[in-house]
Structure formats: structure tokens, C-alpha cells
N, C-alpha and C positions, 0 to 999 in steps of 0.2 A: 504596442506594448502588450503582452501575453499576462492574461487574466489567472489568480490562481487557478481555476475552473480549466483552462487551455491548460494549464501546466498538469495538471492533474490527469485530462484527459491524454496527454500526450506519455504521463507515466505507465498507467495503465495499460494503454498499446502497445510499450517495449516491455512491459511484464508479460504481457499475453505471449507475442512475441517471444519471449527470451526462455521462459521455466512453463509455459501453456497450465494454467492454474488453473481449478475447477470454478475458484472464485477467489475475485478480488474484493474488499470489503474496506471500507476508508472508516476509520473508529476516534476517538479521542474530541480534543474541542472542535474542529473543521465537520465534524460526523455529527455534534451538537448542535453547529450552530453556533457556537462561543468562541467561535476563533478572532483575535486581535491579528491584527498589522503582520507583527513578528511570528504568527503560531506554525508549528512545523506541520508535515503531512503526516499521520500517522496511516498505512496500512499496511492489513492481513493479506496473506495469501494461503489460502485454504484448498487441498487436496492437490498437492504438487511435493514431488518428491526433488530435490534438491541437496547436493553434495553443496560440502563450502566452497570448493573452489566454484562452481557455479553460481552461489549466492553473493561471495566476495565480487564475480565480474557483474552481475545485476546491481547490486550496488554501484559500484562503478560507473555504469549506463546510466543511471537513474539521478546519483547524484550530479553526473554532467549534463542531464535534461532540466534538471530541476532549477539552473541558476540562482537565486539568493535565495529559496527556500530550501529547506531543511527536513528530507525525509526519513521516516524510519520505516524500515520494511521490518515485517514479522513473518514465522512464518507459524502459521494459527496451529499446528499439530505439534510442534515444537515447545510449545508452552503451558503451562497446568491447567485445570477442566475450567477451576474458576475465572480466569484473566478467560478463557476460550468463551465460557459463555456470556460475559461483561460485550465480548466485540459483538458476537452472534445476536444480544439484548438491544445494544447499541448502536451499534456500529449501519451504514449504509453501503448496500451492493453495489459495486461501482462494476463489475462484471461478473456473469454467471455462463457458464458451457453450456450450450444445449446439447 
């Protein structure tokens, strides 16, 4: 049985994979710490330029890796300074480019 931690790590690598981000960032309760049974995956993807139809097929991929959990992908340039620096305060580096 595949640990959220495995699931996570396995999202991650078809993100890298898929749109090559500068950084991927896991934020919300799971990035706390406060994550229950049921809590979804929340993360950012930061310095990647991404058309929809690209984003639409990462979804895609991501929700079929993810099995019963429930991801939401953001993409951190796409959304206002304040929610940007809430992840940036928050949030944990799950990958960075060198």
C-alpha cells in the first residue's frame, strides 16, 4: 500500500517530468502538518510557464497517479502577491532546480 508521502513523491516526478518547474512547493494542511485521513494535496508550481491545454493534461496525469487522493495543482504566478506569499511563508519545498 503506497504511503501519502509515495504518492506525493511520485506526483512530484511527473510534474518535473511533465511542465520542468523551477519549484514545486506542497502548502495548505499536509505543508502544516494538520492534515486528517481525507485532506487533499495541495501544491504550487512556481517559475514554469504553462498554456491550458498543458495544464489540463498534467492534471490528467496527476489525478490518475494520485488514486483516492485528491490534488490541486496551482500554478504560484497565476495567482495574487498575497495567496503567493501565504505558500512562499508556508508552504514546504518539495523540489527546486539547480
Amino acid at each position: 500500500m503506497n504511503t501519502v508521502e509515495e504518492k506525493i513523491k511520485k506526483i512530484v516526478t511527473l510534474i518535473i517530468n511533465s511542465v520542468d518547474p523551477q519549484r514545486v512547493i506542497l502548502f495548505g494542511s499536509r505543508a502544516k502538518g494538520k492534515a486528517h485521513k481525507g485532506s487533499d494535496i495541495d501544491i504550487a508550481l512556481e517559475g514554469c510557464s504553462v498554456t491550458t491545454r498543458e495544464f489540463r493534461k498534467l492534471k490528467e496525469i496527476v489525478d490518475e497517479a494520485s488514486g483516492l487522493y485528491s490534488v490541486d495543482i496551482i500554478v504560484l504566478e497565476k495567482t495574487d502577491e498575497a495567496f503567493q506569499n501565504i505558500v512562499k511563508e508556508t508552504g514546504v519545498i518539495l523540489y527546486e532546480k539547480k
